[in-house]
C-alpha positions as CSV (number, residue, x, y, z in Angstrom):
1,X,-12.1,33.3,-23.3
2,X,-9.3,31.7,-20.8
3,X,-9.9,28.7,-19.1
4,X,-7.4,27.3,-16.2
5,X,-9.1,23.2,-16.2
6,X,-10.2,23.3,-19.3
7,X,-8.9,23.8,-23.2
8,X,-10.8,24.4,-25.9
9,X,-9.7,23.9,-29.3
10,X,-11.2,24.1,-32.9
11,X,-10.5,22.8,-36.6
12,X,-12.4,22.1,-39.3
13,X,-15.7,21.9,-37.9
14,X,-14.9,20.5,-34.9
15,X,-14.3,21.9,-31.0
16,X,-12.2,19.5,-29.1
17,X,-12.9,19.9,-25.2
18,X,-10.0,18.7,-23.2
19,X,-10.9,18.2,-19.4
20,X,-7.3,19.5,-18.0
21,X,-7.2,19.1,-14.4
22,X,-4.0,17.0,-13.2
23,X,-3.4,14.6,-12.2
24,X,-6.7,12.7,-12.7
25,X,-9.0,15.3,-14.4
26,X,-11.1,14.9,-11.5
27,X,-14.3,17.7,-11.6
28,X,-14.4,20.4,-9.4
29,X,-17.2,23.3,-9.2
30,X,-14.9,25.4,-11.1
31,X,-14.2,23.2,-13.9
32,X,-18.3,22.3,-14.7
33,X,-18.6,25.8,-14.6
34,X,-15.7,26.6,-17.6
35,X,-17.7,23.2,-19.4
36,X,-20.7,25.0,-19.2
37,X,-19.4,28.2,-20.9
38,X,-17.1,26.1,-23.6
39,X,-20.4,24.4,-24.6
40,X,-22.0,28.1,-25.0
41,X,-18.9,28.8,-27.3
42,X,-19.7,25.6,-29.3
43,X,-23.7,26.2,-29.4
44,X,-23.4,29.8,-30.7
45,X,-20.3,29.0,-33.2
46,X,-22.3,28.5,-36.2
47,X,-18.7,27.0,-38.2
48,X,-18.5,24.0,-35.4
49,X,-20.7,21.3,-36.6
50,X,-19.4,18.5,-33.9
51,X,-18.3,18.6,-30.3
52,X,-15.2,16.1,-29.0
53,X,-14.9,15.5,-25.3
54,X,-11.6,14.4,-24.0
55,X,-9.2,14.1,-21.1
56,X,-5.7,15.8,-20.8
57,X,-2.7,13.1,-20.9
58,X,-2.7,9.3,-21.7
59,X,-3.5,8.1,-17.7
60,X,-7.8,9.2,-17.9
61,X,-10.4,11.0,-19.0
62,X,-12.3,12.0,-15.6
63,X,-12.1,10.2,-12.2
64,X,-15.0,12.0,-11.8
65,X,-15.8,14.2,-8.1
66,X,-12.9,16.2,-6.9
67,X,-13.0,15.2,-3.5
68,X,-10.6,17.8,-3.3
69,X,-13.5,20.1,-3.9
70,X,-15.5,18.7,-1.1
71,X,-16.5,22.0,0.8
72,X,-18.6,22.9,-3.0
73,X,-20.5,19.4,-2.9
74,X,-23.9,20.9,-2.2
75,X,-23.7,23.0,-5.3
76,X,-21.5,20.6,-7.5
77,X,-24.2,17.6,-7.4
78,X,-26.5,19.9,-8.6
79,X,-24.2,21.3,-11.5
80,X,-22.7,17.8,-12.5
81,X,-26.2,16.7,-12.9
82,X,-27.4,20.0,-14.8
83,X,-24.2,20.1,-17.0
84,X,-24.3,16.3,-18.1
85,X,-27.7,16.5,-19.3
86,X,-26.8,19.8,-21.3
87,X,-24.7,17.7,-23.1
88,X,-26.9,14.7,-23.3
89,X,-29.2,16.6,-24.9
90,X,-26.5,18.7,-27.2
91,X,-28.0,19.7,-30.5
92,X,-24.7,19.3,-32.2
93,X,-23.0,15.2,-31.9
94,X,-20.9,14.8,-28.9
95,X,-18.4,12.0,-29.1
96,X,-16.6,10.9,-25.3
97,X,-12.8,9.8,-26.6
98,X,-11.7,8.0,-23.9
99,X,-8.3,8.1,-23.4
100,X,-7.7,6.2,-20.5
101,X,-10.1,5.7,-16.7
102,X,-13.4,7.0,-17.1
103,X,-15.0,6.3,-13.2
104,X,-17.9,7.9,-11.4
105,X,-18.5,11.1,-12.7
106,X,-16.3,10.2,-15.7
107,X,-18.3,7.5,-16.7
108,X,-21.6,9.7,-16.6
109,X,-19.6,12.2,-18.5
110,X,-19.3,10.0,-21.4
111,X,-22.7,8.5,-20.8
112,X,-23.7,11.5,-21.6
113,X,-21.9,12.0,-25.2
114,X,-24.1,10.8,-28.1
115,X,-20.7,8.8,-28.7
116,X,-18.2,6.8,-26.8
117,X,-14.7,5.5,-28.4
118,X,-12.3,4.1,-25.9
119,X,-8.6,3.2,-25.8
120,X,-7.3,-0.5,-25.7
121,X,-5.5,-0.3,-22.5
122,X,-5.2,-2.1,-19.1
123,X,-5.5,0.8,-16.9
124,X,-8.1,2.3,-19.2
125,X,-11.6,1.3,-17.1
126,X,-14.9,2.5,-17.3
127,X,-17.6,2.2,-14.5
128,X,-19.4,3.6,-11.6
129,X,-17.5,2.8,-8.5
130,X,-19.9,5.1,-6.1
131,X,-21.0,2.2,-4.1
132,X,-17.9,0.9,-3.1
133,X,-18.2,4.5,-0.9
134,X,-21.4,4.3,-0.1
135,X,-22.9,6.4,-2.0
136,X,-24.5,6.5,-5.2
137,X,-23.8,8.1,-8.8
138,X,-25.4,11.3,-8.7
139,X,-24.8,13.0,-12.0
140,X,-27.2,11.3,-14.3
141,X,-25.3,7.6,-13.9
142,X,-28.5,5.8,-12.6
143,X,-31.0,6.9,-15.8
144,X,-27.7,6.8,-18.6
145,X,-26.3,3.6,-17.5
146,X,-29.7,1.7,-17.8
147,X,-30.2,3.5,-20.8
148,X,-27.4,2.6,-22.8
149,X,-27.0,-1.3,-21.8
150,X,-30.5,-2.0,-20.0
151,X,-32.1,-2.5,-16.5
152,X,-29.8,-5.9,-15.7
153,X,-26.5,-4.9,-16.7
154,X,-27.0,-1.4,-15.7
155,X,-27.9,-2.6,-12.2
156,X,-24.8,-5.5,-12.2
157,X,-22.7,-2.7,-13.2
158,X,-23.6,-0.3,-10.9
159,X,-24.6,-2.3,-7.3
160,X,-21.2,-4.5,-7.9
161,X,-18.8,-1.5,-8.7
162,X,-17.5,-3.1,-11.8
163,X,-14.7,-1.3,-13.9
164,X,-15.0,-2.7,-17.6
165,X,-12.0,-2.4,-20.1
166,X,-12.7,-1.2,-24.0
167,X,-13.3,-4.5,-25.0
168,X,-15.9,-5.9,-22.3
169,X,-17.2,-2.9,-22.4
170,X,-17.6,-2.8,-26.3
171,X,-19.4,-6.5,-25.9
172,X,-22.5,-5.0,-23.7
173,X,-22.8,-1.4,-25.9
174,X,-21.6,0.6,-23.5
175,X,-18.6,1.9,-25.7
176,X,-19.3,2.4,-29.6
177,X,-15.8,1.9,-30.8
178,X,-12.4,0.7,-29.2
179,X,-9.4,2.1,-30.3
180,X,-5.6,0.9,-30.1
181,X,-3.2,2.4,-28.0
182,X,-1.9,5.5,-30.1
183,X,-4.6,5.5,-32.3
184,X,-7.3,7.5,-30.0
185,X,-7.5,10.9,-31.5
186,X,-7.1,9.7,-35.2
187,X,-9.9,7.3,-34.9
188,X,-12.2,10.2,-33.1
189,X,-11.6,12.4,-35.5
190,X,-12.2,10.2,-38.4
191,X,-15.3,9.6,-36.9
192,X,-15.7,13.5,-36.5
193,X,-14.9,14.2,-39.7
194,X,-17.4,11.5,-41.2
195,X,-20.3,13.2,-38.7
196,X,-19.0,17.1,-40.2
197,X,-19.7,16.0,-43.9
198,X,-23.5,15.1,-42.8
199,X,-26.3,17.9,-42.8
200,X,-26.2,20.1,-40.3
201,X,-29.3,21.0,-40.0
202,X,-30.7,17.8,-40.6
203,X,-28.1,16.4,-37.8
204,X,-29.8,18.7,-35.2
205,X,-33.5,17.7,-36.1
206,X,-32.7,14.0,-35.4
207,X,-30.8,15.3,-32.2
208,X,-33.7,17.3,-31.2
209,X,-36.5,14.9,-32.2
210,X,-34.2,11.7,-30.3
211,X,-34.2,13.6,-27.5
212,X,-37.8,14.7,-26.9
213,X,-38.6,11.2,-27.1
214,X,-36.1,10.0,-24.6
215,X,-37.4,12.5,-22.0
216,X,-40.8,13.6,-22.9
217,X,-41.9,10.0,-24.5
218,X,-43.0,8.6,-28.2
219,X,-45.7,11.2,-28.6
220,X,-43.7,14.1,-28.0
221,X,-40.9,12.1,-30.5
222,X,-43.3,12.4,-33.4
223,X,-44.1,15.6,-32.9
224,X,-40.6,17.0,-33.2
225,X,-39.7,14.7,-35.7
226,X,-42.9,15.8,-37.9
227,X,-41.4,19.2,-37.2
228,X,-38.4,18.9,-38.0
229,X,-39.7,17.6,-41.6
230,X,-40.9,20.7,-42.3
231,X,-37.9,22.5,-41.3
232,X,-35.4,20.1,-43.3
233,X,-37.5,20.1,-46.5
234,X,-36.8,23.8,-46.5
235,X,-33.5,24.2,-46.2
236,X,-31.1,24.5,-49.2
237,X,-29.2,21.1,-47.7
238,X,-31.7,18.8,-48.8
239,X,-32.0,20.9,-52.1
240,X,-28.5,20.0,-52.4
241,X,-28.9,16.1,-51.3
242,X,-31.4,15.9,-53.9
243,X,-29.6,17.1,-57.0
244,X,-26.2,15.3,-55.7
245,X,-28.2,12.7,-55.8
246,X,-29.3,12.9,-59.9
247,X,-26.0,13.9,-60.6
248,X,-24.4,11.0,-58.7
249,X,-22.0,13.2,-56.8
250,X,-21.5,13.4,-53.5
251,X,-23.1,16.3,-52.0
252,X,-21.6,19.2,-49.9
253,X,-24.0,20.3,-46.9
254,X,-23.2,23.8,-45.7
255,X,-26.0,24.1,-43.0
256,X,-28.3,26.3,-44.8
């Protein structure tokens, strides 16, 4: 299908979503709901194995809330919350390539992705400013952020407004990977491509069983994990792993 804020591309096992909302990909009601349908694309394409999130241009990947947008914000809170935790709990890897700002929304946007690899710029930041309104992050920002670095920083980050660059940002865990100016999408999709050579199927247990712990606790973990044992033992990947494995080659997973 079309999309007007969005493009969706696809290659070699991987969907590239582009937020593409000048002139600061900013989120309005319209555009979570055309993210919402691109990540039904990518969940029903059986050939895409890996999902990239990106922003259009070289300025930033989301300034988050379109305040533009402001007569929607009863229903957008909602959606920006219920989207980002879609993709939090994606069973196929998300990686965030962050190509330049990444505030607010933005930042809980690629809190979200199971991966975060950032550009090496100066006006590349990452953060959530909400308070310096007022306000406070609303899409999934509070839980994500503490999270990802822990209760202290999370809490210095977020009551002080501060805007990290790739690099101080890198130091506390809250990006995976920093990349050099021009070197974005080649390091993302090396990375992609690494993540598209690993079983499919056995990517989406660990996905699934990850993600019951994180929201349903260590019991509920175990249980998904034991499950998806059975389900992976099965499967003609790990067949495949095995005998790659006594015939020291390196094997070829095709998701069955």
């Amino acid at each position: 299908m079309g999309y007007e804020n969005i493009i969706l591309e696809k290659d070699n096992h991987v969907a590239t979503l582009t937020i593409n909302h000048p002139p600061a990909n900013a989120i309005n009601l319209a555009t979570l709901e055309e993210i919402n349908k691109a990540l039904d694309d990518v969940e029903q394409d059986g050939e895409t194995r890996v999902l990239v999130i990106t922003g259009a241009g070289d300025k930033g990947f989301s300034a988050g809330f379109d305040v533009t947008d402001a007569a929607n914000a009863h229903k957008t809170g909602p959606k920006g919350q219920q989207v980002w935790t879609r993709i939090d709990r994606f069973t196929k890897p998300v990686v965030a390539a962050i190509n330049g700002f990444a505030l607010g929304g933005g930042c809980e946007l690629a809190l979200a992705c199971h991966f975060r690899i950032m550009v090496n710029t100066p006006k590349a930041k990452i953060g959530l400013p909400e308070l310096n309104l007022g306000i406070i992050p609303g899409w999934g920002g509070t839980q994500r952020m503490t999270r990802t670095i822990g209760r202290s920083k999370a809490l210095e980050m977020i009551l002080f407004s501060k805007r990290l660059n790739a690099e101080d940002a890198a130091k506390i865990g809250l990006v995976d990977m920093v990349s050099e100016p021009g070197k974005l999408m080649d390091d993302v999709n090396e990375f992609a491509r690494r993540l598209v050579e690993r079983p499919p199927i056995a990517v989406e247990s660990v996905l699934r069983a990850i993600d019951a712990g994180l929201y349903h606790g260590i019991g509920k973990g175990l249980e998904v994990e034991l499950e998806g044992t059975k389900v992976v033992s099965r499967s003609e990947d790990a067949k495949e792993g095995f005998t790659a494995f006594l015939e020291k080659r390196k094997p070829v997973f095709k998701g069955k």
